[in-house]
GUMARFI-34286 format. One record per residue: residue number from 1; z negated, x negated, y negated of N, C-alpha, C in turn. Coordinates in steps of 0.001 Angstrom, whole numbers, plus 500000, padded with zeros to 6 digits. Each point is the difference from the previous one (the first is absolute). Example, Ala and Ser with C-alpha at 12.3 -4.5 7.8 and 13.67 -1.06 7.14 Angstrom:
% residues 2
[1, [492200, 486810, 505690], [500000, 500890, 498810], [500000, 499100, 498800]]
[2, [500720, 500350, 498950], [499940, 499180, 498810], [499270, 500770, 498910]]
***
This chain:
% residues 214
[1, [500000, 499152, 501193], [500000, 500848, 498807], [500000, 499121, 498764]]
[2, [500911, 500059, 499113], [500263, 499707, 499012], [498763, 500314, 498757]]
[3, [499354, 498362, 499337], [498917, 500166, 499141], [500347, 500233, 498269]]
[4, [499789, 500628, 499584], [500277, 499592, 498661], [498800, 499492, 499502]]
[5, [500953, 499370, 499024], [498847, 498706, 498861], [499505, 501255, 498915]]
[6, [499021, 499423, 499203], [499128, 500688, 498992], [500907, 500772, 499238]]
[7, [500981, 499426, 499240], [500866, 500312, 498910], [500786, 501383, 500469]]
[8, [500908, 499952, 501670], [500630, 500707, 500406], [498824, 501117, 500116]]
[9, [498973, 500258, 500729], [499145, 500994, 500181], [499735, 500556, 498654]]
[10, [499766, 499411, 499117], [500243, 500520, 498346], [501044, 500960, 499493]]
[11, [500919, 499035, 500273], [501248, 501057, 499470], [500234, 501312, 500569]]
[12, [499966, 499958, 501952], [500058, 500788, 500701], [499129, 500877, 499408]]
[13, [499018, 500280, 500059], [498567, 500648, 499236], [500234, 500854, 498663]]
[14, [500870, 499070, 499668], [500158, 500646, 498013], [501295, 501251, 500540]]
[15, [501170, 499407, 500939], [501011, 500673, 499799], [499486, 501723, 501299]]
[16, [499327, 499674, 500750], [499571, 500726, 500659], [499198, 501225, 498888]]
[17, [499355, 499197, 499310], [499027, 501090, 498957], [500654, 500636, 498796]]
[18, [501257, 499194, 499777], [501181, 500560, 499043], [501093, 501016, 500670]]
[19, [500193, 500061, 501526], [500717, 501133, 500535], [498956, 500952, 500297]]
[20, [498578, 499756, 499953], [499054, 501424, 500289], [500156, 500964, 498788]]
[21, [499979, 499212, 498727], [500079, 500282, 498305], [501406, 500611, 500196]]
[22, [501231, 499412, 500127], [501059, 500730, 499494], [500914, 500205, 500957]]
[23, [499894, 499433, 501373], [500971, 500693, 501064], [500356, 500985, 500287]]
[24, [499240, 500857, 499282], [500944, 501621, 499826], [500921, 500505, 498964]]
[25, [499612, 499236, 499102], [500695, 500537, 498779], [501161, 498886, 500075]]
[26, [499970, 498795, 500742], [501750, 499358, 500088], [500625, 500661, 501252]]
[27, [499224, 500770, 500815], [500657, 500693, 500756], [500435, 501520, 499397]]
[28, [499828, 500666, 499442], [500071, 500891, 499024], [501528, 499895, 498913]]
[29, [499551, 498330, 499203], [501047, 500124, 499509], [501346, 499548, 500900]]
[30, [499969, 499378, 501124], [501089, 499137, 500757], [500553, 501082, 500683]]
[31, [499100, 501296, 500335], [500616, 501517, 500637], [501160, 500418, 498534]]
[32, [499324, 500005, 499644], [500765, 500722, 498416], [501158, 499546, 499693]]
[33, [500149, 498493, 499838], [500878, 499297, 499795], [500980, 500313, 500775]]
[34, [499828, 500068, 501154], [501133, 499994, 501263], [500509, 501555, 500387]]
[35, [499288, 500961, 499446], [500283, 501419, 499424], [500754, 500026, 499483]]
[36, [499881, 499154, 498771], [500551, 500458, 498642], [501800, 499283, 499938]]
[37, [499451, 499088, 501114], [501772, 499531, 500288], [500683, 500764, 500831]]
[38, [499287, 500257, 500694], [500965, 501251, 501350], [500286, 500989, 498916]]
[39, [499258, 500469, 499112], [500264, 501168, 499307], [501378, 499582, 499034]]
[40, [499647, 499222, 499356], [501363, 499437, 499006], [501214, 499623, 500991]]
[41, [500412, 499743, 500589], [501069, 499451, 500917], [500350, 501439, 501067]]
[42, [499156, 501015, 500264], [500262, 501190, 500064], [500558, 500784, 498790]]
[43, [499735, 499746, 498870], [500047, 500838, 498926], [501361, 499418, 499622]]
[44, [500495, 498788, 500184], [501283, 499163, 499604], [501030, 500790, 500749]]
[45, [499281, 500303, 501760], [500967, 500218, 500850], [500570, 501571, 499561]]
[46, [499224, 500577, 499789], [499784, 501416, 499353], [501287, 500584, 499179]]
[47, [499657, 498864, 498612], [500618, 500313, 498803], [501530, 499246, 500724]]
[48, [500052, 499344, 500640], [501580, 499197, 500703], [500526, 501313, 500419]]
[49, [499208, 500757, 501177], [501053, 500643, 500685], [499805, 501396, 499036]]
[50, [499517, 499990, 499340], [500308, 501169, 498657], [501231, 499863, 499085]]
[51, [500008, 498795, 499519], [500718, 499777, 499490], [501625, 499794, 500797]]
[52, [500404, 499496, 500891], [500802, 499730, 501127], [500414, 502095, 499799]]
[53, [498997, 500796, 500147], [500747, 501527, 500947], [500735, 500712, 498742]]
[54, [498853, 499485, 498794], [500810, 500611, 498599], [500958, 499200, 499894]]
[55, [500087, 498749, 500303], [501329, 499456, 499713], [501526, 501006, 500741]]
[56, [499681, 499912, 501150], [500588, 500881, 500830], [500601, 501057, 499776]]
[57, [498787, 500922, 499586], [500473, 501304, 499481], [500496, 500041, 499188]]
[58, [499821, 499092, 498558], [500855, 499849, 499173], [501549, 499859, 500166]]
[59, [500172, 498655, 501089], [501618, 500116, 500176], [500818, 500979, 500596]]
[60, [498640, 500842, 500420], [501002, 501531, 500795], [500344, 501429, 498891]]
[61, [499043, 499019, 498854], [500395, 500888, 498643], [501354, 499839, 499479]]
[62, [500337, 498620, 500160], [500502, 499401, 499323], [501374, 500458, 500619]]
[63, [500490, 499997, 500944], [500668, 500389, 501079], [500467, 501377, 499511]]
[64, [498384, 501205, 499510], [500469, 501459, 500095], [501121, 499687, 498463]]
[65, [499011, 499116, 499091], [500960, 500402, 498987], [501208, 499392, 499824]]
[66, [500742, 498567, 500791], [501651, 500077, 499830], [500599, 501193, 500734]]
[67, [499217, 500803, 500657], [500929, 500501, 500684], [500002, 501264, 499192]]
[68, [498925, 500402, 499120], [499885, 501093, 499339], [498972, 501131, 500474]]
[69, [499657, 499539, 500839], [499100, 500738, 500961], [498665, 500609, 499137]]
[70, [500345, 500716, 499208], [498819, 500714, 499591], [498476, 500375, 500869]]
[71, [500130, 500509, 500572], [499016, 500717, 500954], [499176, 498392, 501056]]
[72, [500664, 499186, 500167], [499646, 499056, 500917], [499496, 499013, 499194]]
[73, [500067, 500042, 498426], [499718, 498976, 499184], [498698, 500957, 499259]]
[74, [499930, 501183, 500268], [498885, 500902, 499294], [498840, 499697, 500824]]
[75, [500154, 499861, 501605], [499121, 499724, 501440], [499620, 498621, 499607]]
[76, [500855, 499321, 499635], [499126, 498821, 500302], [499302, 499619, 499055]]
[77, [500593, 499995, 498717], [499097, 500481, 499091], [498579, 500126, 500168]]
[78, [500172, 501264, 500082], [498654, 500957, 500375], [499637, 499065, 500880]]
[79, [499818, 499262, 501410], [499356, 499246, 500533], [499605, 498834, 499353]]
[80, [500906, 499610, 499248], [499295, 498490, 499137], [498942, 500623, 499241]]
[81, [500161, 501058, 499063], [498629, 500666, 499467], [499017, 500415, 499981]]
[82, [500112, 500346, 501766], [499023, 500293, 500869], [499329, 499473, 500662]]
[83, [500472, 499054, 500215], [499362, 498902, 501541], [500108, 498363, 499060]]
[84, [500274, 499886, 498588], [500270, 498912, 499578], [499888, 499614, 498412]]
[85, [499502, 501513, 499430], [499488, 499988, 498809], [499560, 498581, 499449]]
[86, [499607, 499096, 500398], [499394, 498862, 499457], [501161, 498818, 499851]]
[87, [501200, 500290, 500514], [500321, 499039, 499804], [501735, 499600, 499075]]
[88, [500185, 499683, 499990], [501450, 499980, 499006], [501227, 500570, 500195]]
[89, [499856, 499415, 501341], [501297, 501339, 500685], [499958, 501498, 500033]]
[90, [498958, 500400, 499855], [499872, 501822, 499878], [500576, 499903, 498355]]
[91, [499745, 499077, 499557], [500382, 500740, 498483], [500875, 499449, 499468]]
[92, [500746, 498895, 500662], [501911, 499761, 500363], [500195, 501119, 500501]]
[93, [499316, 500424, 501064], [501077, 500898, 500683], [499732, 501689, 499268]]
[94, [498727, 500025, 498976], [500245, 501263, 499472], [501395, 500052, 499041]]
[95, [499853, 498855, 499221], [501484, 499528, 498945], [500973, 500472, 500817]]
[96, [500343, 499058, 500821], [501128, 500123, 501138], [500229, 501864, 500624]]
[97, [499099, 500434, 500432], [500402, 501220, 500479], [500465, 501015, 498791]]
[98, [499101, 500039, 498763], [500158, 500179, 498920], [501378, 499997, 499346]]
[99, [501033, 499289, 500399], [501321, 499805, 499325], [500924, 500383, 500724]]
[100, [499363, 500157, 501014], [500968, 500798, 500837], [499739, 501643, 500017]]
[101, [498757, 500391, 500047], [499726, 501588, 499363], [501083, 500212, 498995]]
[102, [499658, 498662, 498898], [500837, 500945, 498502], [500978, 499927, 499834]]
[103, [501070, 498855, 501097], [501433, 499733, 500509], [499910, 501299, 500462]]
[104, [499136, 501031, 500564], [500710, 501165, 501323], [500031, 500946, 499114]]
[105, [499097, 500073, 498223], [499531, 500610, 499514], [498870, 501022, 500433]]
[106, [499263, 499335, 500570], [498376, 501098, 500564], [499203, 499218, 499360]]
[107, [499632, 500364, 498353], [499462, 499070, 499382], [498310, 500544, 500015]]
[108, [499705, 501251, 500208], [498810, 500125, 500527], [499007, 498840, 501114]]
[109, [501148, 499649, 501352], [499210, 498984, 500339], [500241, 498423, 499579]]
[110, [500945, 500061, 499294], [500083, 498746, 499337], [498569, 499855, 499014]]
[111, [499896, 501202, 499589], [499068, 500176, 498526], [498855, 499678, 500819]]
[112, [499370, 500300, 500861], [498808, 499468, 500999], [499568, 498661, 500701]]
[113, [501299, 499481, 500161], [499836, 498700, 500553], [499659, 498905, 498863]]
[114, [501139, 500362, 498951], [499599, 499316, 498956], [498507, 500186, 499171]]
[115, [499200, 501431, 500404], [498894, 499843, 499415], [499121, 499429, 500461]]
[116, [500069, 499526, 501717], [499056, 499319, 500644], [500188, 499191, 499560]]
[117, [501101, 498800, 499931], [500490, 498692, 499777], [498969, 499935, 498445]]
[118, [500604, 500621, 499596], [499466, 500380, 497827], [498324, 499533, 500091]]
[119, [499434, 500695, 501047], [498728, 500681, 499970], [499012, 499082, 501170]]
[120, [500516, 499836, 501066], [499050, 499493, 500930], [500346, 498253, 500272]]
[121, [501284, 500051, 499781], [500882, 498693, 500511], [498984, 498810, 499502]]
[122, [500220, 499096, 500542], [498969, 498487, 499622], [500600, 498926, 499202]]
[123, [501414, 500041, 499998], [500171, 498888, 499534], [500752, 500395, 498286]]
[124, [499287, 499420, 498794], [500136, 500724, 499195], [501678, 499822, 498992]]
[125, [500629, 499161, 500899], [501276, 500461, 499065], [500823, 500553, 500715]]
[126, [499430, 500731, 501167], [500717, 500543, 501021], [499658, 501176, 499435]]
[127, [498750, 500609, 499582], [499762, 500761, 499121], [501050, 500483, 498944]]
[128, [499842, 498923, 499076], [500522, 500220, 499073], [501403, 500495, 500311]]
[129, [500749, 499572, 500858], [501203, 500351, 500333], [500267, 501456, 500649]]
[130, [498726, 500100, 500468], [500176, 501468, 500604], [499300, 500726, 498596]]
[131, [499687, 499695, 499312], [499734, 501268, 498473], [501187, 500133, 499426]]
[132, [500316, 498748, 499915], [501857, 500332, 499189], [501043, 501128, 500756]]
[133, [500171, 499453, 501562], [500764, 501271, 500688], [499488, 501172, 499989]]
[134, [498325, 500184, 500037], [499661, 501568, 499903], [500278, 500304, 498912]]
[135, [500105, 499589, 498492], [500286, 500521, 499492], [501741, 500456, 499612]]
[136, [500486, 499358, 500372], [501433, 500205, 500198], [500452, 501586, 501226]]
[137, [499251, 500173, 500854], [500179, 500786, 500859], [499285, 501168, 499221]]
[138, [498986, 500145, 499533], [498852, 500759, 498769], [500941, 500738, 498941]]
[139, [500810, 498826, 499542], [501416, 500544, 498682], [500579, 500647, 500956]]
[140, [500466, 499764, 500542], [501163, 500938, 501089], [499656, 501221, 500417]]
[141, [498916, 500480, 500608], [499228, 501068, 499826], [499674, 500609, 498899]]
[142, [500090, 499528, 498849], [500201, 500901, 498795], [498313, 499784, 499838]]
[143, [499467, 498889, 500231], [498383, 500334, 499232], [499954, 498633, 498988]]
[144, [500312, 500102, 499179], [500425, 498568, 498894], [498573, 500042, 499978]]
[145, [499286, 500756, 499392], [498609, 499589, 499822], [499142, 499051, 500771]]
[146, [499855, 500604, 501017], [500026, 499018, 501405], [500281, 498826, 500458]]
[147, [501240, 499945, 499845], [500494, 498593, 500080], [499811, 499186, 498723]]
[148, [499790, 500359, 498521], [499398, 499112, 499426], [498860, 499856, 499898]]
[149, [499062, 500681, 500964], [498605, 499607, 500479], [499868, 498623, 500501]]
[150, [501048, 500508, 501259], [499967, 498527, 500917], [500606, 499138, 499419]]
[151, [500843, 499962, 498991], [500083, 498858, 498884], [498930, 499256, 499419]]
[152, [499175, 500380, 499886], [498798, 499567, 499419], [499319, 499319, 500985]]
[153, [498952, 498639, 499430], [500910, 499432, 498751], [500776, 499072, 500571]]
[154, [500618, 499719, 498646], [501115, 498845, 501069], [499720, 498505, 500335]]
[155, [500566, 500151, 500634], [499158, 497954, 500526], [501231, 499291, 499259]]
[156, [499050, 498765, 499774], [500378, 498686, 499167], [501138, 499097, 501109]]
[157, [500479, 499366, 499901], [500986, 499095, 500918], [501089, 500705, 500926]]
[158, [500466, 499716, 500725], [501085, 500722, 500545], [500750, 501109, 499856]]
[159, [499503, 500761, 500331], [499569, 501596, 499406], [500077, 500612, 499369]]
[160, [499840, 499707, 498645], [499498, 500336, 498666], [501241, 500614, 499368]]
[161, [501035, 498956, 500149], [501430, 500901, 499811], [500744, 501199, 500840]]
[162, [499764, 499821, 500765], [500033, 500982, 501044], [499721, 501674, 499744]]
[163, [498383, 499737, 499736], [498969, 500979, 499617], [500666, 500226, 498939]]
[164, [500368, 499196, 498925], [500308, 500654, 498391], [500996, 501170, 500278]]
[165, [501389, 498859, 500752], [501137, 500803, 499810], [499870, 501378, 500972]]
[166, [499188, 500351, 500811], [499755, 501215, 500583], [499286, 500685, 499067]]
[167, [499194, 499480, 499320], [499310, 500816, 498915], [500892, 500698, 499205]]
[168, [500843, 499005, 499797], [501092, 500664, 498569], [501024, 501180, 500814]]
[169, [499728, 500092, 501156], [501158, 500484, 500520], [498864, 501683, 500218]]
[170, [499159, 499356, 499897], [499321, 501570, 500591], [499623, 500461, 498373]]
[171, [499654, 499208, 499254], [499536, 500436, 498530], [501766, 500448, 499129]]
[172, [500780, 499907, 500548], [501601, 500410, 499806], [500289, 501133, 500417]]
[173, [499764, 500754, 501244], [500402, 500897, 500246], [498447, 501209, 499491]]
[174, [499213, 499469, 499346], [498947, 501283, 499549], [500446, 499961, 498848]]
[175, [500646, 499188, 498947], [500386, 500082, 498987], [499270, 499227, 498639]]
[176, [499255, 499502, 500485], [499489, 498977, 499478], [500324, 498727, 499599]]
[177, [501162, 499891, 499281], [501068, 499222, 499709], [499012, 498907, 499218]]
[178, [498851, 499967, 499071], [499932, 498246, 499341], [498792, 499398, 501006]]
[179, [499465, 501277, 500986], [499563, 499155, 500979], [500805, 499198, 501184]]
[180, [501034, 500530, 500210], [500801, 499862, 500640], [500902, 498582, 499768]]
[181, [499530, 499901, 498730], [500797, 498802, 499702], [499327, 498852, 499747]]
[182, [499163, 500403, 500022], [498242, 499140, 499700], [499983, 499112, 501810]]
[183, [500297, 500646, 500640], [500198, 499601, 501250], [500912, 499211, 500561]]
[184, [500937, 500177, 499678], [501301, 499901, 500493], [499780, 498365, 499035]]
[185, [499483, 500033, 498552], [500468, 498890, 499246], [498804, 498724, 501064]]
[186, [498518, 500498, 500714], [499173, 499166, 500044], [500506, 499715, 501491]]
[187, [500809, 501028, 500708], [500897, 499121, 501265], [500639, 498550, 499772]]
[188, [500860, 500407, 498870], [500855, 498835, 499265], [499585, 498937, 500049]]
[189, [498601, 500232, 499277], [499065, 498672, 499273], [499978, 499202, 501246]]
[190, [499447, 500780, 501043], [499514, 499569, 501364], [501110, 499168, 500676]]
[191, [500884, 500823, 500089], [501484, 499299, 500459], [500232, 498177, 499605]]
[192, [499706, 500181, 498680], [500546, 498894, 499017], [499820, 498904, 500395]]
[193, [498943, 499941, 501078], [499429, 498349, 500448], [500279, 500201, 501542]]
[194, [500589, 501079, 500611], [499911, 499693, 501239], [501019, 499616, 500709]]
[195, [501049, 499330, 499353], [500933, 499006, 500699], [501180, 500806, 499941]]
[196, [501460, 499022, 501100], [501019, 500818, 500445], [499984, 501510, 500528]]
[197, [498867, 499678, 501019], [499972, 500801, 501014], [499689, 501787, 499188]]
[198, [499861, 500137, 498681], [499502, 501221, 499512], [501082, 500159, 499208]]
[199, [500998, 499264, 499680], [501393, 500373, 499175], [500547, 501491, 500072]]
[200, [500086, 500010, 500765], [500517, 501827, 500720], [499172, 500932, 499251]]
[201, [498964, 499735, 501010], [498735, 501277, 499490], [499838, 499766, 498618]]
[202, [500155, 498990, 498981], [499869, 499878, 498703], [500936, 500614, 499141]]
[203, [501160, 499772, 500472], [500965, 500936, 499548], [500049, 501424, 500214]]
[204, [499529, 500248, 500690], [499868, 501555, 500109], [498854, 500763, 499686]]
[205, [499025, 499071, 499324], [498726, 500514, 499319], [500681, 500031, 498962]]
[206, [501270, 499030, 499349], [500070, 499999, 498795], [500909, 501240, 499870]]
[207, [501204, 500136, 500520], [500717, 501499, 499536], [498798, 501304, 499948]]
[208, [499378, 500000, 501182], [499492, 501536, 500024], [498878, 499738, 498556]]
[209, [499597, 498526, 499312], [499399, 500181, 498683], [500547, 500073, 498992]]
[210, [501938, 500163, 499891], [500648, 499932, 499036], [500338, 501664, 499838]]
[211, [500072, 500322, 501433], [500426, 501511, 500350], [498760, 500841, 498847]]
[212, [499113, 499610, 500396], [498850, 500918, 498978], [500193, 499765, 498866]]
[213, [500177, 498814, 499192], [500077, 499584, 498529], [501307, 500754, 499539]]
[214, [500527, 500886, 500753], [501269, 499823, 499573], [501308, 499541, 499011]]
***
């Protein structure tokens, strides 16, 4: 049998009387720890194959709408919204089903998808993009009021021209001609710095603001 010297019986002694003191509570936390990783690497695996089925369903959206498939792009839809609310593809694919409603003209459920997207959607210039089409579908239905609700207010950067020149277009047909132009001129402004790529749309903010001045 193996003797220990003074020093070793010491230490042995201290570390023996230091696992009576806290050998539960490093067992406690070393349980936890090894919890808390199964749990995260479950929770990874989770959000993977979540993400992976909305991906999925999405491309079977994607599918309904080259083909025009109203009804099969309304389903899946509705399943990304349902089973997937949280994540980006339900509110691609509300947009997406959405343009194909108001391509079939059934702008009632266009007008719905876009209010989830408007209203619940997460990602916020996905948002924003779905306030601009509801309100475009809103004018079309004949509720101008309405749709310059969801105009409000307008966001700064991208957008902003966008929002104007729909403004002027809905503040045009109520008859509100120096608001109308009040709009149409702060599209412009907006335009002015945003490169080639807005040449078009700039020009055609500018007639429909010459059309009013007459």
């Amino acid at each position: 049998m193996a003797v220990y010297d003074l020093e070793e019986q010491e230490q042995i002694s201290e570390l023996k009387a230091w696992w009576a003191q806290y050998g539960k509570l490093v067992t406690t936390v070393a349980v936890i720890a090894a919890l808390s990783s199964v749990g995260w690497q479950g929770w990874q695996w989770y959000q993977n194959k979540t993400a992976a089925e909305a991906g999925a369903l999405y491309f079977s959206l994607q599918q309904a709408a080259s083909e025009n498939d109203a009804q099969k792009a309304r389903d899946a839809a509705g399943r990304l919204i349902g089973d997937y609310s949280g994540s980006t593809y339900a509110q691609l694919g509300a947009l997406l089903s959405a343009s194909v409603q108001f391509a079939g003209n059934d702008l009632d459920n266009a007008r719905a998808q876009l209010e989830w997207a408007a209203d619940k959607g997460k990602d916020p210039a996905l948002r924003e993009l779905a306030r601009l089409r509801l309100a475009v579908v809103l004018l079309q239905q004949g509720s101008p009021d309405q749709a310059l609700a969801r105009l409000q207010p307008v966001p700064s950067g991208a957008y902003k021209a966008r929002f104007e020149d729909l403004r002027g277009d809905v503040l045009a047909t109520q008859g509100k001609t120096a608001e109308a132009r009040a709009a149409y001129q702060a599209a412009v402004d907006a335009l002015g710095s945003a490169g080639d790529d807005a040449v078009t749309l700039r020009e055609v903010v500018r007639i429909k603001l010459e059309s009013l001045e007459g």
